[in-house]
Each structure stands twice: as structure tokens, then as C-alpha cells.
C-alpha positions as CSV (number, residue, x, y, z in Angstrom):
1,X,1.8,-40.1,14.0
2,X,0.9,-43.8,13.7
3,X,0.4,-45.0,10.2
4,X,-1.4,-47.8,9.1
5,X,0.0,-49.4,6.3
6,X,-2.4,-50.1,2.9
7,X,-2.3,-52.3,-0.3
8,X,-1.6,-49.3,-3.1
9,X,0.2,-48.9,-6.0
10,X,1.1,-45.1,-5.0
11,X,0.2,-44.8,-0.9
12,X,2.2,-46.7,1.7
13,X,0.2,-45.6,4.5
14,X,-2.3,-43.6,6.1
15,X,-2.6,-41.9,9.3
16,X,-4.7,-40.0,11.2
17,X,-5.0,-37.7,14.6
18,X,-8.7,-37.4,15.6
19,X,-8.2,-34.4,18.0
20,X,-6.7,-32.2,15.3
21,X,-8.8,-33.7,12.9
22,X,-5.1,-34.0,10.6
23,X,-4.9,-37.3,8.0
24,X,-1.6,-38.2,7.0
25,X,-0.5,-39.9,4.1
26,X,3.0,-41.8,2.6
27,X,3.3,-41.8,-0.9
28,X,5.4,-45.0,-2.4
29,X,7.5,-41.9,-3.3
30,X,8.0,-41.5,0.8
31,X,6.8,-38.0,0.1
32,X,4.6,-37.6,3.4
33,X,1.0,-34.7,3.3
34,X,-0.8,-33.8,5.8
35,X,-4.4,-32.9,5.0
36,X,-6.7,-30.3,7.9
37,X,-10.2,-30.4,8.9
38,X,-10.9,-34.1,7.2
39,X,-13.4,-35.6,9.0
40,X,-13.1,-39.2,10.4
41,X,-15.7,-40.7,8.9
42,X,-13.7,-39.5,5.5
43,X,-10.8,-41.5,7.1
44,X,-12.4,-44.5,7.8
45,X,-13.8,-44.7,4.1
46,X,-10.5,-43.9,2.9
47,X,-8.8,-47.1,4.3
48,X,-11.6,-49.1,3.3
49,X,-11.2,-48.1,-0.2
50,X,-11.2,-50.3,-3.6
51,X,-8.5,-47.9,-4.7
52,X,-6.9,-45.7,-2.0
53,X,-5.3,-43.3,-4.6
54,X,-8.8,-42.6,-6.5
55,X,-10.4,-42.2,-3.5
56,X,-7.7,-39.4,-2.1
57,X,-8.3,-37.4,-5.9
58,X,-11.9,-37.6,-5.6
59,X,-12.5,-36.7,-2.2
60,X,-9.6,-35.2,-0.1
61,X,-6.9,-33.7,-2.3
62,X,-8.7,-30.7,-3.4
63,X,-11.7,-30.7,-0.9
64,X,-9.1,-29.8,2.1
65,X,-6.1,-27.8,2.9
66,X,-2.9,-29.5,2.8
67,X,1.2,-29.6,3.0
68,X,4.1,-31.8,2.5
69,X,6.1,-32.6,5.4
70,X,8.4,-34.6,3.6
């Protein structure tokens, strides 16, 4: 999956597949998540965050169903 990348001190990019509905994001740590069922417009506010990392805590990380890939 393509991955933009974004200006965080903990997220090196974010990704998403808008036929599965699947976002996709690279920690600093390159520890990689996928996250189901977020919708796009959640995406789209997501890279257009003031702080990409308080944005993933207060919306997706435990609002949707996730795993590490990597």
C-alpha cells in the first residue's frame, strides 16, 4: 500500500485502501498497523491533522479494530 509520508514526531506515514476501507500507519519505530472499517473521511482528517499522533489516540486507535504487520 502507498503511504504518504507526514511531519510527526512518532508516525512516518499513512496509508490508506479505499475499497477495503483499511488505513495504514508507520510508526518512527517502523512498526507498521493496519486499522478496518475507518472511514475515509476519518483519513482525510487524519493527514490534515495539527498532531497526527493525538489525532490517531482520540479517534482511531481504540474506535476500530486493528493489527501489526510489522
Amino acid at each position: 500500500m502507498y503511504r504518504v509520508p507526514v511531519s510527526s514526531s512518532n508516525i512516518c506515514s499513512i496509508g490508506y485502501a479505499p475499497q477495503t476501507s483499511m488505513l495504514e500507519v508507520e510508526f518512527t519505530s517502523g512498526d507498521v498497523y493496519q486499522y478496518f472499517d475507518v472511514p475515509e473521511y476519518l483519513h482525510q482528517q487524519f493527514l490534515h491533522a495539527s498532531s497526527h499522533g493525538e489525532f490517531l489516540n482520540d479517534y482511531i486507535r481504540y474506535n476500530y479494530r486493528y493489527q501489526k504487520v510489522s
